[in-house]
C-alpha positions in Angstrom: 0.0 0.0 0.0 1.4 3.8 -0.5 0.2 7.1 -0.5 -0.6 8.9 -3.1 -0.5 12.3 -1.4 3.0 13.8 -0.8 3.8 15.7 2.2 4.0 19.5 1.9 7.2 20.5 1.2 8.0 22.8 4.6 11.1 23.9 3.5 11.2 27.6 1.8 13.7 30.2 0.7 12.9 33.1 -1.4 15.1 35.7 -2.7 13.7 39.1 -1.3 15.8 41.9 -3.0 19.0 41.9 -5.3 21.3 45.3 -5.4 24.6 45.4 -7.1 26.9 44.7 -4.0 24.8 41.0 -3.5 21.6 39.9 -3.1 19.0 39.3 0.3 17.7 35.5 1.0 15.1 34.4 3.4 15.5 31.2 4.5 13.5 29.5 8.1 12.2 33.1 8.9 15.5 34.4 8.5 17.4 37.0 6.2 20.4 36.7 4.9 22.8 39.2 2.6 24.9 36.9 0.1 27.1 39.5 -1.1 29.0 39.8 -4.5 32.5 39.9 -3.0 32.6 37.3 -0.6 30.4 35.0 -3.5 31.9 36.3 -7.0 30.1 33.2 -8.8 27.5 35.2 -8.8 28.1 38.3 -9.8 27.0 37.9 -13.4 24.8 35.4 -13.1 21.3 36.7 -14.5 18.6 37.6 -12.3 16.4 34.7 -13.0 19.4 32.3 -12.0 19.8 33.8 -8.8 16.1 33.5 -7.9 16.1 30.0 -9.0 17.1 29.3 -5.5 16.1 25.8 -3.6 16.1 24.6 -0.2 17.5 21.3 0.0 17.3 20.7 3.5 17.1 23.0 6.6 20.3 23.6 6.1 21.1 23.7 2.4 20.9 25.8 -0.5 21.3 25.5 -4.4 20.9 27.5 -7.0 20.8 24.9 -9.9 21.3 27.0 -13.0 24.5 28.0 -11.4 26.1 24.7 -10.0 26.1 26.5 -6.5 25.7 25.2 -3.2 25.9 27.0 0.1 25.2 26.0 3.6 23.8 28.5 5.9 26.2 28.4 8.1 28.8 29.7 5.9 25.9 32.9 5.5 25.2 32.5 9.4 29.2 32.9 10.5 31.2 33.6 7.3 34.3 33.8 9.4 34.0 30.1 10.7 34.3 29.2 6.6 37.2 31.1 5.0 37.0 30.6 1.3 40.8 30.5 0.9 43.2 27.8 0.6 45.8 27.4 3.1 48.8 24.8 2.8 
């Protein structure tokens, strides 16, 4: 026997406002500034790519058109996840 009514997807993140320094997410009630400089990937990415955004779990977001994934953590404490290489 199965179901044939899905559960309602409770996980949502929408895109609220895009400026040219980055862009504003919000994500589990939450807003969060993804900025240009510290995420240069998308910088030139078209506005329709960066509001293709999805929630992959309650901690996980992808923008497919791009090939970008980013936890919110890394939005929550940037400092905890430097983006450069050290040896």
């Amino acid at each position: 026997m199965y179901s044939e009514n899905f559960g309602k997807n409770i996980l949502n993140s929408s895109i609220t406002s895009v400026t040219s320094f980055g862009f504003w997410i919000l994500c589990n009630d939450k807003e969060y500034f993804v900025s240009f400089g510290d995420y240069p990937e998308f910088k030139n990415a078209n506005v329709i790519s960066i509001f293709n955004v999805e929630q992959l779990s309650p901690n996980q977001l992808r923008w497919p058109d791009l090939d970008i994934d980013i936890e919110l953590d890394a939005l929550k404490n940037p400092s905890a996840f430097p983006m450069v290489f050290k040896d």
